[in-house]
N, C-alpha and C positions, 0 to 999 in steps of 0.2 A: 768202870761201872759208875764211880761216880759224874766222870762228864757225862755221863748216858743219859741218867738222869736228870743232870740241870740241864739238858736241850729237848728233853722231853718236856718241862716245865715249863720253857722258853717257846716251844712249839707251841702248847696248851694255852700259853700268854696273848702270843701274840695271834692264835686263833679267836679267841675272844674279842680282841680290840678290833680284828677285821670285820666279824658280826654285828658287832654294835654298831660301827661305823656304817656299814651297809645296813641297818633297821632304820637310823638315825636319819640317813642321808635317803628312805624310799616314805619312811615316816613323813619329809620335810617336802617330800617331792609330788608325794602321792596326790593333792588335789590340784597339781598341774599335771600327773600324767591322765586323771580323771578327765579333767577339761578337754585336755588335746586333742580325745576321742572321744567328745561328747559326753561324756557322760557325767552328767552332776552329783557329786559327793552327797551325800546329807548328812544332817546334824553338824554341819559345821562351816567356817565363812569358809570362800574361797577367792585365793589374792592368784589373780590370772597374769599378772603385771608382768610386763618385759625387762625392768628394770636392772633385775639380775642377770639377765642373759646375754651374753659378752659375744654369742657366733654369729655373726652377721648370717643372713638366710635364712637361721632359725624357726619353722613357722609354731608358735607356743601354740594357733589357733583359739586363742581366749579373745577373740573381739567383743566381748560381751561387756568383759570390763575394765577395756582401755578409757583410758580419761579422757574425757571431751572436754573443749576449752571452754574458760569462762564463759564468754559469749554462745555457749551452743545452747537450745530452747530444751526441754523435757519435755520426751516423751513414752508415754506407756507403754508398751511391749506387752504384745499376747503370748501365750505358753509357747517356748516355737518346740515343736517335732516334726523333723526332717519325717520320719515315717509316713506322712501324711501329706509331703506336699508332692506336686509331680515336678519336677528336674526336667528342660525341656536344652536340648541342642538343635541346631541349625547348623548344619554341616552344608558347606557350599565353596566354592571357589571364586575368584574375584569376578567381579563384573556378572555377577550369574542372579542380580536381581535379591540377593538376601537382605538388602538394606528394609523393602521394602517388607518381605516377609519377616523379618524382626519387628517391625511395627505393627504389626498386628498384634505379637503381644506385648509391646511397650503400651500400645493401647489401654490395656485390659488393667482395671484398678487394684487386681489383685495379682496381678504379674511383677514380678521385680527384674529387671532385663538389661542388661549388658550389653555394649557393643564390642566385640572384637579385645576384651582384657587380654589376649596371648597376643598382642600385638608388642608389649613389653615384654615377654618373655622371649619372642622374638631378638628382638631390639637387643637385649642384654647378650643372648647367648649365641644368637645367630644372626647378624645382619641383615646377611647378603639372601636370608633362606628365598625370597620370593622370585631370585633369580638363578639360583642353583638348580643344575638336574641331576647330581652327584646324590643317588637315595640314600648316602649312607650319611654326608650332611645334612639332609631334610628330614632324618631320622633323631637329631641329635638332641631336639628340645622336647621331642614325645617325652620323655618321663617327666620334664619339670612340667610342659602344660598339660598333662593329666593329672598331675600332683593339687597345679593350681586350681584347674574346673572342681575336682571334689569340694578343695578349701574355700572354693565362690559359692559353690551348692548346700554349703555348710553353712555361710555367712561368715567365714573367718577370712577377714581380708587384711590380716597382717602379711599373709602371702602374697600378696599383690604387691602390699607396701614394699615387699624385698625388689621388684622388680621395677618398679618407679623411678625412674632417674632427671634429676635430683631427689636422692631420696627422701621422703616427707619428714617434717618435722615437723614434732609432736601431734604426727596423725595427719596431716593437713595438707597440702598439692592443689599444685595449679597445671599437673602436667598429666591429667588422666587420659587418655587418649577418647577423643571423641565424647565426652562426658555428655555432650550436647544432645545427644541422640538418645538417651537414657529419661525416660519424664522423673523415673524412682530420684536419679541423683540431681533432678531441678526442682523438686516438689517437698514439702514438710516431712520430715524433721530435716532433710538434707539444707535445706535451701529455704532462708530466714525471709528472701524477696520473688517467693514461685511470680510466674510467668500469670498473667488474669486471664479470664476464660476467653475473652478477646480479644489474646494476644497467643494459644497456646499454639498456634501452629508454625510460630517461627522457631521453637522446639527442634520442629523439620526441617523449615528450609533456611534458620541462621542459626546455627547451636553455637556461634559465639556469643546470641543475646542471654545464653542461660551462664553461660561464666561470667560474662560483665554483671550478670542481676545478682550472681548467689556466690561470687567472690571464689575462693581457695576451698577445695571439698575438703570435708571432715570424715574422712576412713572411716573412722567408728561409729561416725549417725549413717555414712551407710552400708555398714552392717546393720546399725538397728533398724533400717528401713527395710534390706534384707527380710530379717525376720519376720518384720511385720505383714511382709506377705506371705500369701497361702502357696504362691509358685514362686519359680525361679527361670529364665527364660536366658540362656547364651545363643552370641551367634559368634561364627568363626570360620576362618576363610584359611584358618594356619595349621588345621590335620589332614592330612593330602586324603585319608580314607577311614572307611568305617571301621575296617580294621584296628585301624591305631585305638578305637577306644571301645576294644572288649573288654577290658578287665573293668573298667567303669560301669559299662553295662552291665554286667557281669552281677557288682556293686550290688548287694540286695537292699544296702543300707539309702541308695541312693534313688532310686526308682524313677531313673533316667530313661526316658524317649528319643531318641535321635528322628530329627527330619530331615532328607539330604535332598537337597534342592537342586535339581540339575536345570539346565542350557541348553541351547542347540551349541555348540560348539563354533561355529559360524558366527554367534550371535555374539558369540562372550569376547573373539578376537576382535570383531565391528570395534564393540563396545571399549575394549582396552585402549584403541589404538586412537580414538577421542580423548580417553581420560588421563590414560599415561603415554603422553605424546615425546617423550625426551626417548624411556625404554623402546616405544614403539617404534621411532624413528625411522627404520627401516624398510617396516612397514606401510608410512606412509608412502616414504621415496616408493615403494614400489606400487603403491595405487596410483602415485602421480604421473610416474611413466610410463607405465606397463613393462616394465623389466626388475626382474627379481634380483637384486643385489646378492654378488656372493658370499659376503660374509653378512648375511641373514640368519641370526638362533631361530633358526625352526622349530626347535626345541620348546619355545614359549607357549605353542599350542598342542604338540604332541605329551607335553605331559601333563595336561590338562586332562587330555582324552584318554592316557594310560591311566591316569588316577582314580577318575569316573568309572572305566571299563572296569578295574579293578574291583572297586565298591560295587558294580552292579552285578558282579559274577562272583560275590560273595553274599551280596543279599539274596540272590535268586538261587542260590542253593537252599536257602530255607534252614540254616544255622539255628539250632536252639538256642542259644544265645541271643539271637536276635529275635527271636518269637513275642510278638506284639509289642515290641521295642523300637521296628524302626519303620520310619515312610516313605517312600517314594515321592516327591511331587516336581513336578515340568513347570519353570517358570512359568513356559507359555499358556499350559495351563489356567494357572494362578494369574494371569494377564487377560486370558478371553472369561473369564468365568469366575472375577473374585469370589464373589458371596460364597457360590458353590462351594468353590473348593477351602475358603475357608469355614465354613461349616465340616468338611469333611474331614480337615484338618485338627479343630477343636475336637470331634467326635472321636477321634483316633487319642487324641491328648485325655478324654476324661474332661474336659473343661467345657464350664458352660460360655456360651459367645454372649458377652456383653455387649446393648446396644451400642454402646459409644464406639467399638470398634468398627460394630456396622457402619455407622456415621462416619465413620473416619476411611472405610473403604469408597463410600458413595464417594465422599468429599475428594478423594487423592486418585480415583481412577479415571478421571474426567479432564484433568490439566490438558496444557494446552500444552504447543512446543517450546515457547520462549521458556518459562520457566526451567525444562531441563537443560537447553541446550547453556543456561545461565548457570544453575546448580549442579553440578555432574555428579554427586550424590544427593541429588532429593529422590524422593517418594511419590511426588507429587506430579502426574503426568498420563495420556490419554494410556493406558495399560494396554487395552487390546492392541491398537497400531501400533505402540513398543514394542511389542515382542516379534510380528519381525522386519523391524525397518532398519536391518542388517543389509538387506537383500539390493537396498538403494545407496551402501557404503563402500559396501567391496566390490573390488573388481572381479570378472566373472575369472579371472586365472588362479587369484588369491581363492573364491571360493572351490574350484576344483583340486588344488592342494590340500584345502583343507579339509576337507571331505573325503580324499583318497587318501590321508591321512589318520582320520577319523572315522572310516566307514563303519568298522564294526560295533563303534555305539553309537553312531545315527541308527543303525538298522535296530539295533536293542531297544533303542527310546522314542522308536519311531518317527524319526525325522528324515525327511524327504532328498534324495540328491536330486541335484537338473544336472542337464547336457548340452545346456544351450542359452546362452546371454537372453535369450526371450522368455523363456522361463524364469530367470533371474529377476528379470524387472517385473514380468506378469504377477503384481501383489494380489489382484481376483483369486488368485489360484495358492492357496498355503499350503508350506510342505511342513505342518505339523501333522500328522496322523491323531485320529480318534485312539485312543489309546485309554487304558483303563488300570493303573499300577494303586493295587489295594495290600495293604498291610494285612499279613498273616500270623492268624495266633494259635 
C-alpha cells in the first residue's frame, strides 16, 4: 500500500511538470505558430526570426521580419491581406509562348510576378524531371511546389530560400533563376540602381543588365515588394496539369485563377528543337535527312500532348472546383489578336488592363525576325507570323507524326491536320480554327 502510494504521487509529479512544460513551450511558440499562418498576434511584439531554428527546410513563413542588411533602403508597406488580392498562375509547357504571356502581367504596376521559382524546386529534388516520362517521378515534387506557390502567394520567401543553391546568406543570392525577367525584383525597394525609363526594355531582351545594375537580391525586400502589390502573378512550365493543383484552388484563402496556355503541338516541337538543340538532337538529324533515327524519344512530344489532353478533359467536364477558376487560352490566339485577348484575359482575372501593358503589347508584337532568332527567350517579335512559322521548320513526315500522334487534341483545340507537303508550306491558308474557349462560373 505504501509503494501504491508514493507512485501515485510520483505519477501526479511528474504529470504536472509535463503541463507546464507544454504551456511553457506553446506559451513561447505561440507568436511563431500565429505568424506561420498568417495571422498576427495582438497586443504583443512578434520576433519571426529563424535564428532559433536548427532544421534546415524549415519554412517559419515570417518574411516580414527578416533583417535586411545595412545597405537595404526603407520602405513603407501597405496593410497586406492576402483576402483581397487575386493569386494568378499560368500553367503552360515549354516553348508554348508563356514567356510572353507572363509579361503582360510583369507589366502591370500593381502586379508582383515570378518567373518559373519551381525551377529550383526542380533543381533540388528532381533533375532530370524535364526529361523523364516515368509519372510516378514527375509526380515527386508536386507536394513541395505546391507547398512553395502558397508560401510565394503569401509573400514568405524563406521557402524559396530553402531551395536556392548556394544557399543565401543572410537573405541575399546571386543565383535566382531568371530574376531578369521579373521588373518587381529590378525595380524599388528591390533594386537600389532600377533600370531608367529609356532603358526599361532590356528588362526583356538582356536580364543580365538587371543583376549587373541591382547586384545580389535581397529575399526580404522581395517579400516586401511582394506585399506591396495588390496581385501576385506565377508562371510555370513544372506541373504537367491542372489537376496537380486542386487543392490550391481549392484554397479559399488563396483566391487563385489558373490560366493554361496551350500550343499547337507542332508548333511547341518546331520551337524545342531551335532552343534546345543538344536534347533535340535527333530531331534535327532527322529534319536534315529525312530518316527518323531509331533511337529517337518520341516520348518528348507525346507527353506533351498526354498532359494537355489530360487537363482539357478535366476542364471540360466543368469541375466545381474549377468553376470561375480556370481559362483556356491558344497561344495562337493571343498572337493574331493580343489586345483582344488580353482584355479578355484581364476581364476573366477581375483586373483592370493598365495602359502601359497596352504600350508594351503594341511595342513587343511588331519585332522583327533578327531579334528572335538572336534571343531565343525574348518577347519581343512579329506575334501574328510566330505563331505559325512552325509549318516552314518541320519536315512534312516529322509533322504527320506528330499529328497522328497528337490527333485527339488537335481536334479538342481546334488545330488543323494536312495530308500534303503543299498544304504544309501554303501559309495563305491557317490551320488554327476560329474557336471560342470561355471560362465557366
Amino acid at each position: 500500500m505504501q509503494c501504491s502510494w508514493k507512485y501515485i504521487v510520483l505519477l501526479a509529479l511528474a504529470s504536472l511538470a509535463i503541463q507546464y512544460t507544454a504551456i511553457r513551450t506553446f506559451s513561447t511558440k505561440l507568436p511563431y505558430l500565429l505568424c506561420s499562418v498568417g495571422i498576427e498576434p495582438t497586443g504583443q511584439a512578434v520576433n519571426c526570426s529563424l535564428k532559433d531554428l536548427t532544421l534546415e527546410g524549415l519554412d517559419c513563413g515570417c518574411d516580414e521580419n527578416l533583417s535586411h542588411t545595412p545597405s537595404s533602403p526603407t520602405f513603407s508597406l501597405p496593410t497586406y491581406d492576402a483576402n483581397k488580392r487575386t493569386h494568378i498562375l499560368i500553367l503552360a509547357t515549354t516553348r508554348s509562348g508563356s514567356s510572353f504571356v507572363g509579361q503582360l502581367f510583369n507589366q502591370h504596376p500593381e502586379v508582383f510576378y515570378l518567373f518559373e521559382p519551381l525551377y529550383h524546386v526542380q533543381s533540388v529534388l528532381l533533375p532530370r524531371l524535364a526529361q523523364s516520362r516515368n509519372l510516378a517521378e514527375r509526380r515527386v515534387m508536386m507536394g513541395a511546389a505546391r507547398d512553395l506557390l502558397r508560401s510565394l502567394y503569401h509573400c514568405h520567401f524563406s521557402s524559396l530560400e530553402n531551395y536556392i543553391r548556394p544557399h543565401p546568406v543572410n537573405h541575399s543570392t546571386d543565383k535566382l533563376f531568371r530574376r531578369g525577367a521579373s521588373r518587381s525584383l529590378c525595380s524599388p525597394p528591390v533594386c537600389e540602381a532600377p533600370l531608367g525609363p529609356d532603358e526599361q526594355s532590356l528588362v526583356l531582351t538582356d536580364e543580365g543588365e538587371c543583376v549587373k545594375r541591382c547586384g545580389p537580391l535581397n529575399v526580404s525586400l522581395a517579400a516586401d515588394a511582394c506585399r506591396a502589390r495588390h496581385h501576385a502573378a506565377i508562371k510555370t512550365v513544372r506541373i504537367p496539369q491542372i489537376s496537380d493543383l486542386r487543392v490550391l484552388i481549392e484554397d479559399p484563402r488563396l483566391n487563385l485563377k489558373v490560366v493554361q496556355l496551350v500550343r499547337d503541338p507542332r508548333g511547341i516541337l518546331a520551337s524545342r528543337i531551335e532552343t534546345f538543340r543538344d536534347t533535340y538532337r535527333l530531331w534535327r538529324l532527322w529534319r536534315a535527312t529525312g530518316r527518323r533515327p531509331h533511337n529517337l524519344d518520341l516520348g518528348q512530344i507525346n507527353t506533351v500532348c498526354e498532359d494537355i489532353l489530360r487537363s482539357m478533359s478535366t476542364s471540360l467536364a466543368r469541375p466545381t472546383w474549377l468553376r470561375g477558376r480556370y481559362m483556356l487560352l491558344r497561344y495562337e490566339d493571343m498572337a493574331r489578336f493580343p489586345l483582344q485577348k488580353t482584355r479578355e484575359l484581364y476581364s476573366f482575372l477581375g483586373l483592370v488592363l493598365n495602359q502601359r501593358v497596352e504600350d508594351w503589347i503594341i511595342n513587343n508584337t511588331r519585332g522583327g525576325s533578327d531579334l528572335s532568332s538572336r534571343h531565343k527567350f525574348t518577347t519581343v517579335r512579329d506575334s501574328a507570323a510566330n505563331a505559325e512559322n512552325w509549318r516552314v521548320k518541320l519536315s512534312f513526315d516529322m509533322v504527320v507524326y506528330t499529328q497522328t500522334a497528337c490527333q485527339p487534341l488537335l481536334e479538342l483545340l481546334g488545330y488543323k491536320t494536312i495530308f500534303h507537303p503543299r498544304e504544309l508550306r501554303n501559309l495563305s491558308h491557317s490551320l488554327v480554327e476560329d474557336r471560342m474557349f470561355l471560362p465557366f462560373s
